[in-house]
N, C-alpha and C positions, 0 to 999 in steps of 0.2 A: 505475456504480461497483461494483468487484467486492472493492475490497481496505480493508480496515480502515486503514491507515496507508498516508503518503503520506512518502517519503524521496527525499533527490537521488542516492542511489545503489542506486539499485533495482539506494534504495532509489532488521538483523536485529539448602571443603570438606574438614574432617578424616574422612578415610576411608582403611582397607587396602583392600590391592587385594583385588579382589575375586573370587569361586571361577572356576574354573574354566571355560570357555562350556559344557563337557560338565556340569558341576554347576549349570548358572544355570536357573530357572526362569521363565515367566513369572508374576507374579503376579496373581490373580483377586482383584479386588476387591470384585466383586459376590458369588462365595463366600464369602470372607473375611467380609466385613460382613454375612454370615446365620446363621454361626458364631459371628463372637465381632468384633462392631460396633465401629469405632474410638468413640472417647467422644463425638466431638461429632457423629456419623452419625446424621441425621432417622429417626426410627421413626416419623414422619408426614411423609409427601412430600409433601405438600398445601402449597402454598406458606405456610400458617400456619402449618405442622408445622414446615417449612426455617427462619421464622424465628423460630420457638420455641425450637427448636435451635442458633442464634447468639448467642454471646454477646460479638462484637464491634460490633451494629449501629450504637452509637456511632461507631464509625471511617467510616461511610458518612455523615457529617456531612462536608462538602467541608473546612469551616470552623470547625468545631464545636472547642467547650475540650481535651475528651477527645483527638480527633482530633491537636490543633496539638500539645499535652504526647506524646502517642506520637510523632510524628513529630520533631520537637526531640529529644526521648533519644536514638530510634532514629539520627536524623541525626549525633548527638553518636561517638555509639559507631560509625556507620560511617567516619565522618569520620578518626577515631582512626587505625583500623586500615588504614585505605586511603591518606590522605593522609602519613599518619605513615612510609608505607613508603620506602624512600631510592630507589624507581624511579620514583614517582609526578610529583616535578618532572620531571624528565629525560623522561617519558613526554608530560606538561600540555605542555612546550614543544614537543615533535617534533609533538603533533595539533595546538595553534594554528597551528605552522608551516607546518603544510599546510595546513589550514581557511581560511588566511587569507591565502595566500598568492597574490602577485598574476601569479604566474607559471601561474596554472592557466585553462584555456579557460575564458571568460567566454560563459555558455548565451545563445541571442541565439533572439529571434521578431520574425516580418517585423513592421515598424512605419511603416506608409506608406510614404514612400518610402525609410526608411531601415531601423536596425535596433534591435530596443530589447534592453535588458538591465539585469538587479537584480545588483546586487553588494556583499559583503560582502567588509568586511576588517578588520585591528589597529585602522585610522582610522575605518572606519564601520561598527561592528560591527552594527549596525541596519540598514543598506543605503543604496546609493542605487538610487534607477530614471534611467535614461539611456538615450540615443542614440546611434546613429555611422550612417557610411553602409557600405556591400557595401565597398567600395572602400576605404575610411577601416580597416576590419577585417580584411581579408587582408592588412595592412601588421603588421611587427611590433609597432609601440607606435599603435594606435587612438587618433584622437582625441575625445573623449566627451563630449557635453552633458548636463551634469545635469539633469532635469527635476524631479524631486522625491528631496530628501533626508530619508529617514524620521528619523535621530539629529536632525535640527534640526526636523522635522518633530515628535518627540515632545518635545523640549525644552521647544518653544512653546509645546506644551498642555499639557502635565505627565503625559500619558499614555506607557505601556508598548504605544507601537505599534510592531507587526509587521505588515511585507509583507504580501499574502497572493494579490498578483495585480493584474490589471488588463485588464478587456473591451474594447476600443475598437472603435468602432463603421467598421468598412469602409461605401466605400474608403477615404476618404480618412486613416480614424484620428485624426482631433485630439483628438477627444471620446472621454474614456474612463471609465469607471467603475470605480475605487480600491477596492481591499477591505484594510482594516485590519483588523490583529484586536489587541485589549488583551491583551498577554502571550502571546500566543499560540495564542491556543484557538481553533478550528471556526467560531465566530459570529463575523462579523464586519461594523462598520460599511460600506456604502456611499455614498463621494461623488463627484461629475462633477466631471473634472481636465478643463482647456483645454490641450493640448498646445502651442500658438501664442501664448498666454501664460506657460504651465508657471503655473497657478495654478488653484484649487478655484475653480468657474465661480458667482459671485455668484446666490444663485435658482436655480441647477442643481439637482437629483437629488442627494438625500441620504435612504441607508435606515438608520435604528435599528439599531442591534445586532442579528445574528439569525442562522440558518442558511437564508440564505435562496436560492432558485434563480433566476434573475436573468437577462435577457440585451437587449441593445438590438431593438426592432420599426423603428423607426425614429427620427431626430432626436430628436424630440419624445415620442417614447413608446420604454416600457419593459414587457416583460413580468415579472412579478414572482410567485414565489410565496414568501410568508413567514408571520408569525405576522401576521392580520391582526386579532387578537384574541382573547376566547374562544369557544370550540370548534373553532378551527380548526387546532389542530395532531394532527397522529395520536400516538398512545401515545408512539413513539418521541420527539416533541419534533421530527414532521421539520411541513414544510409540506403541504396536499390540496387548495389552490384557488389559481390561476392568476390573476390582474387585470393589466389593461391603465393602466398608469398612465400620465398625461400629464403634459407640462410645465408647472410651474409649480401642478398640482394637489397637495394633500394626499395622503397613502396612504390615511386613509378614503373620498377621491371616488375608487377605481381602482375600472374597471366590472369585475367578474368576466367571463372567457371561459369557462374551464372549471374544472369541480370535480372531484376523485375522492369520496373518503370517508372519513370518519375512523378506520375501521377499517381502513383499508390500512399494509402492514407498509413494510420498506425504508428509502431517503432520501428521501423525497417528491416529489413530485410536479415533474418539470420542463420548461420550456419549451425548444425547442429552435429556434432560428431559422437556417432552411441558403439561403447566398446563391450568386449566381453569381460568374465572376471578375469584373462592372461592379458587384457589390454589391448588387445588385436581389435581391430576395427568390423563391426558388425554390419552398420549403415552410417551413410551420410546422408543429412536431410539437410533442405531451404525451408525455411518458411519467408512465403512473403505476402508482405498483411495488404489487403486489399483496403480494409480500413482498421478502425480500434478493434472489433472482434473477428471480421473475415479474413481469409489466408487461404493462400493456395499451399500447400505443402510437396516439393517436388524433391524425387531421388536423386542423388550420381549415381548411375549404371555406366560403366564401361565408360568412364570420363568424359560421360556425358550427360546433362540435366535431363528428367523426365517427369512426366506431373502423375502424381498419386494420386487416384480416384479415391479421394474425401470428401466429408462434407467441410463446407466454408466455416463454418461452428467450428474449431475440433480442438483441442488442447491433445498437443501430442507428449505421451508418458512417459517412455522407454521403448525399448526391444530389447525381447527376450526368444531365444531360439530361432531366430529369422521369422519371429509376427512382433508384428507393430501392434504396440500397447496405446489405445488410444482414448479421447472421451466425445463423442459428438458434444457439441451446446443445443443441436437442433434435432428434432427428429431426422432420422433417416433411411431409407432401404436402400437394402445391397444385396445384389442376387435374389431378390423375392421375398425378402428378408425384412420385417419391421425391428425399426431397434427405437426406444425410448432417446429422447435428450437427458444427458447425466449419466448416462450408462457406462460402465468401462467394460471395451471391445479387446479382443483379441483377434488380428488377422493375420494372415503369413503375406510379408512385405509382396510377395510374385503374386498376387491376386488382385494386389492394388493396381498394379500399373497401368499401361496405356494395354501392353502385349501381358498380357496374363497368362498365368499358368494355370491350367485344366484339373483345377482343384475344386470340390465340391464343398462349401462350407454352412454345418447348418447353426440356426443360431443359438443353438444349446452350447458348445462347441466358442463360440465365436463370444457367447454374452459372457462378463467374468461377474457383470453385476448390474443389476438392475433397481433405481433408488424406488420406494415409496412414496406419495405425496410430500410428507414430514422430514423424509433425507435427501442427501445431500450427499453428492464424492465431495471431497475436500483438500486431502494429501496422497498421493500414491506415490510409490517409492516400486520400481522395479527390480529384481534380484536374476539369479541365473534362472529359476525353478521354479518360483512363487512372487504373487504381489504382496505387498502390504500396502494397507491401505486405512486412512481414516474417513469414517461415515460419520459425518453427522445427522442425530435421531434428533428432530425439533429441538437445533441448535448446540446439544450437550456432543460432545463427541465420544464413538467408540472404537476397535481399532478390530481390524481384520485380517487375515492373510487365505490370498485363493492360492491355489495348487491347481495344477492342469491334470485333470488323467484322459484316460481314452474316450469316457462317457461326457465328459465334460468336466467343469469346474466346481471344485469341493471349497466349504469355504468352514475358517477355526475363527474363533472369538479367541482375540489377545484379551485377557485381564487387566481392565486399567480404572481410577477411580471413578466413580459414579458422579454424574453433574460437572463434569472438568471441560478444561480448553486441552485436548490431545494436538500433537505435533508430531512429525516426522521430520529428524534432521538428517544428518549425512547418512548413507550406507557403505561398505563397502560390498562387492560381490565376491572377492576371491574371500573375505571372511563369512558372507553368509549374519551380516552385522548390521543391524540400523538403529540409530539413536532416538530415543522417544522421550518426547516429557510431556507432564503434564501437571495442571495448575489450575486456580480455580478464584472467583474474585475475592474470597478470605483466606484461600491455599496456597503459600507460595508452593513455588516451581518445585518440579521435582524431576529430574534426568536421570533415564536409565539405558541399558541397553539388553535390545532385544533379540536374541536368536535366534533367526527367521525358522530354520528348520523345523527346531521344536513346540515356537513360540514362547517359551522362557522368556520371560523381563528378567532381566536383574537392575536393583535400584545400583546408582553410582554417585548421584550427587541430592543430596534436598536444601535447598536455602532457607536458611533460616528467617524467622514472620520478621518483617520490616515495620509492622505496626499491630497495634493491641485489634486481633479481628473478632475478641468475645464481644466486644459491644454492640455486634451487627450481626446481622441475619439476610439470607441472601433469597429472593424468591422471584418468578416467574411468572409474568401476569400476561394476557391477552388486550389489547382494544382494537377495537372498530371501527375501520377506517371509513372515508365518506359512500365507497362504494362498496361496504359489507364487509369487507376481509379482513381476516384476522392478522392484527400486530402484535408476536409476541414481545415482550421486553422481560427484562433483568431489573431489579430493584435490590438495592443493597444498602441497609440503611439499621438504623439503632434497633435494638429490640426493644426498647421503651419508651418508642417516639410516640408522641402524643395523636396521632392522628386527628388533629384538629386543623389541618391545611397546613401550618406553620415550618415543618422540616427545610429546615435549606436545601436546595435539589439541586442535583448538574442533573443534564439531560443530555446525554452524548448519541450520535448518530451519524453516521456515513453516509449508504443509500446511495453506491454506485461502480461500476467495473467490476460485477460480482463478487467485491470483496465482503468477507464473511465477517464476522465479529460474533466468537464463542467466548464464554467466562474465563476471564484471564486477569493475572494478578498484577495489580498497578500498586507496585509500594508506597511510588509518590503523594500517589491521590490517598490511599489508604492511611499517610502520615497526616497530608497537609489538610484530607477534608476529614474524610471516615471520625479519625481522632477528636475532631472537635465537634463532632454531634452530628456530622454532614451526610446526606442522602446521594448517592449513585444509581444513574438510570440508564439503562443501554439499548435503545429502541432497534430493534432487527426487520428495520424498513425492508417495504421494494426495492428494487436495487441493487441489492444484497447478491449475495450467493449461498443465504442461509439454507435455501430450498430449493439449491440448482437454479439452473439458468433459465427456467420461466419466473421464478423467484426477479430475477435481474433483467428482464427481458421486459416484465410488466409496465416497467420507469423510464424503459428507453427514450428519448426523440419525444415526440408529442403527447407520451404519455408519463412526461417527469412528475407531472403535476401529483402525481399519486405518489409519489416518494415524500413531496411536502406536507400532502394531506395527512400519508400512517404519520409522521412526525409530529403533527397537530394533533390528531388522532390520541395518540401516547400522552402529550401532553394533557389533554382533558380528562383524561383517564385516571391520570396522578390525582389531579384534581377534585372529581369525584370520588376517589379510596380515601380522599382527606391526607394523602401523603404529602400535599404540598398543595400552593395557593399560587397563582401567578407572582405577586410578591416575591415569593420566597422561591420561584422557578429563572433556571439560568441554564442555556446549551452552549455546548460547546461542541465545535466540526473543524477540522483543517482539512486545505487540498481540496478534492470535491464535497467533503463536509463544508467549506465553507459557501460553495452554493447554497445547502442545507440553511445552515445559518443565517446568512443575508439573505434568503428568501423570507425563512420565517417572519425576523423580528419586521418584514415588510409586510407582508401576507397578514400576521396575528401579532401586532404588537401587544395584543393585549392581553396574551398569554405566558409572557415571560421581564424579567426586571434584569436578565442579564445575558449577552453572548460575547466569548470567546470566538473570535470569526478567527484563524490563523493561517498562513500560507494560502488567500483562498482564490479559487475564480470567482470574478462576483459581475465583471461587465462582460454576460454573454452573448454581447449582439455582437461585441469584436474579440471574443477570447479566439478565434480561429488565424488573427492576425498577431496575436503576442507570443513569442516562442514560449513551450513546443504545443501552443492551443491545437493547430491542426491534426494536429495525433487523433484528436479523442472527435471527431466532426460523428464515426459510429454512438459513442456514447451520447449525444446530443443533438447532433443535429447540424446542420452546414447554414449559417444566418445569412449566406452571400445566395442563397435559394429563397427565394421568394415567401413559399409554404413554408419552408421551417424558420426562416426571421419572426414569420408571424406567429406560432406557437413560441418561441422561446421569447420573445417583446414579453408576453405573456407573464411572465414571472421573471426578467433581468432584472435583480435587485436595484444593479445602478443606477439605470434609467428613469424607476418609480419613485425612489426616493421625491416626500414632497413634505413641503415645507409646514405646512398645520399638522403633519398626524406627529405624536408625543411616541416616538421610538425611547425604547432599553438606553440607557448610555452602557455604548459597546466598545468591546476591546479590541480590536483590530491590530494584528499583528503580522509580520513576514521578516525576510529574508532579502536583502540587495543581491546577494549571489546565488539566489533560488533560480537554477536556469529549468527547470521543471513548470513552475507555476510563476507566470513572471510577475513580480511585486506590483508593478502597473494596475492591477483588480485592485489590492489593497490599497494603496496610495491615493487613486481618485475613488473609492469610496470613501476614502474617513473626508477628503479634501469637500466632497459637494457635500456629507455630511455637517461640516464647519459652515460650509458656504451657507447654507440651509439654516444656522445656529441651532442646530443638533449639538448637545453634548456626548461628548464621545474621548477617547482615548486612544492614538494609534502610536506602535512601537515600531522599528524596522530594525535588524540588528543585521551588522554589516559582514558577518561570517559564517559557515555552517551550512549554508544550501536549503535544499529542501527537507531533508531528513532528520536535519538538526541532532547529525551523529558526528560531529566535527572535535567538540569539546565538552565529555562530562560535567565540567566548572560552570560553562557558559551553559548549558541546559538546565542547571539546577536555577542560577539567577533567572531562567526563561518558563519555569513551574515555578517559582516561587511567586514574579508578577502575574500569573495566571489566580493563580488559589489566593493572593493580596487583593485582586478585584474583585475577584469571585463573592468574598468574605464580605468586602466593604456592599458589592452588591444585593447577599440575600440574607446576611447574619447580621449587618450592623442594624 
């Protein structure tokens, strides 16, 4: 797992305009605050110092009196000014309309012999899970069997369940294992569904609430890593011991296989079970994450754990034919052997181990692909025979499939649109089947499937435009960051915008867990901005994974600051094409976008009149004490270390905040049951913002989680107040 937040559309201020770019500076914060310290900046960086220094610790109560009374006000007053505005309905109904809309491609994964799919709408805004067949779907109006309905499903129990998935166990799939989560959060319960009944299997598999790692061994057994009491969770709150449960046993009789340790950083520890296409078990793997990006990755051999000689970088693919499909993040040699970081390997599993097999492998053989400066692996999908694979070429995505022969790896060009966001969804292997779409920022989606052998697309579903995209033209620009490198970005905006500064602009930006961000179609945005004259900017930071993992590697720990910079970067760039004016400039970032975010409007308030901060980290001198901050200590940095407190002091939005500089009035938004990103960042930022008499706007909505895939209905009122600020911010 590389990315903090998980979206279906990968998934993201009173102010004059502001000096001139020849007058703008950037601002040093770390000088700043040695000179003449914002008020509430640690003069002991020692994690006791940081929270000596807080004076909202209160609000990191999830629950807490103080907490619920800030949030209620705060709610009161944003409510006011957002919903009160005469764009706000008119906006609410155009997102439900599409959110909910039953005309949009229904995402489908192989389910036996058929096809399953969750779907939400106005009637079952909680979802159902269903069926159809291949045949029954490429028709316009699918026929659909309901298997389980979550709104009658939480009815029953009186619980706020949400989705959250569903494992079934190949081939056959009848038996599957259901993940609930109460409101939406991370944790969630597991219980064994019978597909052939469509009912929770009386005496089946049922795990307690939890973040647990999970996957079927067989029928009767489950490999399981959760809390299995105390001491067995790492800092973070993730799981570090693997057991073997069986049917019909209790979770305290599951025999341990393998352990890590409690000091291990990351999302814990997981089991990984890879079958063939008859369903028979090929390998089982652990991985267990040393921190956010490192892992050990170890076999069961003869029922007993063994460590695979990898590198600590490595996202593992598949297995195919007894070699492990894999991708270093790092360079590496093996056997003599240079292999690139981003490469996708092929090894035979008996080569890895401790006791190897007396196999010579060269790296013709061994490499299935090697990227360019400009590409990028992005998707791989493993099959009996062949990969497929998406490469992104400077950001666009195109799709590929290698084939193994004796000399090495042959590789075919799949046919797919030119300039799009490609995807890879389900495959199955005994069909030799994997699902593709692709979509583009004025293209909706389009789903097909592709059969791998021949490489054949066949289209199966296209959604129809959810808003007028003649108006807009999409184009590709470069700037230059403070250390030379080039930032590409996306601009999507009128064809007969005046280029005189004036466009209204979102500036959207990530810039972190090597997550990518290729051209992808947002209806929402497309209704609520695009339509009324609005400009779209998508800056492809450091951080990123647009250009593999030096790409993402560059922003790490001490060198975040370069993620802020290409941001800024992007921003004066607008600037100077005259597509926009500070004035008329607004970003928006959620999750680790919201570092992005509350860094900027701190760093360069004088380069934007609006942010969307949403779900964000923003006090990183104690995000490693707010569940689950410890996970990400690789992506950042550990503040309880001396050295990296003091590079992250550096740019911690919360702490800077000071009370003379004239900040965006910003929108500040989260989640009370965000057990991912805990509301605490949000909460005492807008709070010392107030304190401060900064105007500002903060929302918390008390359902939904982090992904804010809970309730179609409630996400549309939740873009609706986003594009209502937006508006008031850089159109009125």
């Amino acid at each position: 797992m590389k990315s903090l937040f998980l979206s279906a559309a990968l998934p993201v201020l009173i102010l004059a305009a502001g000096p001139a770019l020849a007058e703008s500076a950037p601002v040093d914060p770390a000088a700043a605050s040695a000179t003449n310290p914002p008020p509430h900046f640690p003069r002991d960086l020692s994690p006791e110092g940081v929270k000596a220094a807080d004076d909202h610790l209160a609000l990191e109560e999830v629950d807490g009196a103080e907490a619920r009374a800030f949030v209620a006000a705060s709610n009161e007053k944003a409510l006011a000014a957002l919903t009160g505005d005469r764009r706000y309905e008119p906006f609410r109904q155009q997102a439900e309309a599409i959110l909910t809309a039953t005309d949009r491609i229904p995402g489908v994964s192989f389910l036996g012999e058929g096809l399953g799919n969750f779907w939400q709408d106005a009637a079952n805004p909680k979802g159902v899970w269903r069926r159809t067949t291949l045949d029954s779907y490429r028709s316009n109006q699918p026929q659909w069997e309901t298997l389980l309905d979550i709104d009658a499903l939480a009815k029953a129990e009186g619980r706020d369940w949400v989705f959250k998935g569903a494992n079934c166990l190949a081939p056959d799939e009848t038996r599957c294992l259901i993940n609930l989560s109460d409101g939406g959060k991370d944790a969630v319960t597991v219980r064994e569904f019978d597909l052939t009944t469509k009912t929770f299997v009386e005496g089946g598999f049922v795990i307690p609430e939890g973040k647990h790692r999970l996957t079927w061994l067989d029928r009767d057994s489950l490999l399981i890593a959760t809390d299995f009491g105390p001491g067995t969770m790492t800092e973070s709150g993730y799981p570090f011991i693997v057991k073997s449960l069986k049917r019909g046993h209790p979770l305290a009789h599951a025999a341990e296989v393998y352990r890590g340790q409690q000091s291990d950083g990351g999302y814990g520890v997981s089991p990984m079970v890879f079958r063939d296409k008859a369903g028979a078990v090929e390998a089982v793997l652990f991985s267990r994450p040393l921190d956010t990006f490192r892992s050990e990755i170890w076999r069961l051999a003869d029922g007993k754990p063994v460590k695979l000689n990898l590198p600590e970088r490595v996202a593992i693919e598949g297995v195919m034919g007894g070699n492990l499909i894999f991708s270093p993040d790092q360079a590496w040699t093996f056997d003599g052997q240079d292999y690139k970081a981003g490469s996708l390997l092929s090894l035979p599993i008996g080569v890895l181990g401790p006791v190897r097999l007396d196999i010579a492998i060269g790296a013709d053989r061994a490499t299935v692909f090697t990227p360019t400066p400009r590409q990028s692996l992005q998707n791989v999908t493993v099959m009996s025979d062949s990969i497929v694979a998406v490469i992104a070429d400077n950001v666009v995505g195109t799709l590929k499939r290698f084939t193994s022969t004796p000399n090495g790896w042959t590789v075919t060009d799949i046919a797919v649109p030119a300039n799009s966001a490609v995807g890879l969804g389900d495959s199955s292997k005994s069909k030799g089947q994997v699902f593709v779409s692709t979509q583009g920022f004025l293209t909706p989606p389009t789903l097909s499937l592709a059969e791998v052998a021949t490489g054949a697309l066949t289209e199966l579903k296209s959604a129809p435009a959810k808003f007028d995209a003649s108006t807009h033209v999409v184009e590709q620009f470069e700037a230059t960051s403070t250390d030379g490198t080039k930032i590409p970005y996306f601009v999507t905006r009128p064809k007969d915008l005046a280029m005189d500064g004036t466009g209204p602009t979102i500036l959207f930006g990530y810039g972190g867990f090597q997550a990518s961000f290729p051209p992808a179609y947002k209806p929402e945005m497309g209704k609520l901005w695009l339509e009324n004259g609005g400009v779209f900017v998508q800056a492809n930071i450091r951080g990123g994974g647009e250009f593999g993992p030096g790409w993402h590697q560059a922003a790490l720990r001490e060198n975040r600051q370069r993620a802020f910079d290409d941001f800024a970067a992007v921003a004066r760039d607008l600037e100077q094409r005259k597509i926009t004016s500070p004035r008329h400039l607004g970003i928006y970032g959620r999750s680790n976008g919201g570092v992005l975010t509350s860094v900027s409007i701190t760093q360069h308030p004088e380069l934007f009149n609006a942010a969307v901060i949403e779900s964000p980290l923003i006090d990183m001198l104690r995000y490693q004490d707010l569940p689950a901050g410890a996970s990400w200590i690789g992506e950042y940095g550990d503040p309880r270390i001396p050295g990296d407190a003091e590079f992250i002091a550096r740019y911690s939005a919360y702490q800077l905040l000071r009370p003379e500089v004239k900040y965006p009035r910003v929108y500040i938004t989260t989640n009370t049951r965000d057990d991912r990103v805990h509301p605490g960042h949000a909460r005492k930022f807008a709070a010392r913002l107030g304190d401060q008499g900064h105007d500002h706007l903060y929302f918390e909505d008390t359902a939904g989680g982090h992904s804010n895939d809970a309730d179609p209905v409630a996400n549309a009122r939740r873009w609706a107040r986003h594009y209502v600020y937006l508006a008031q911010q850089l159109m009125d």
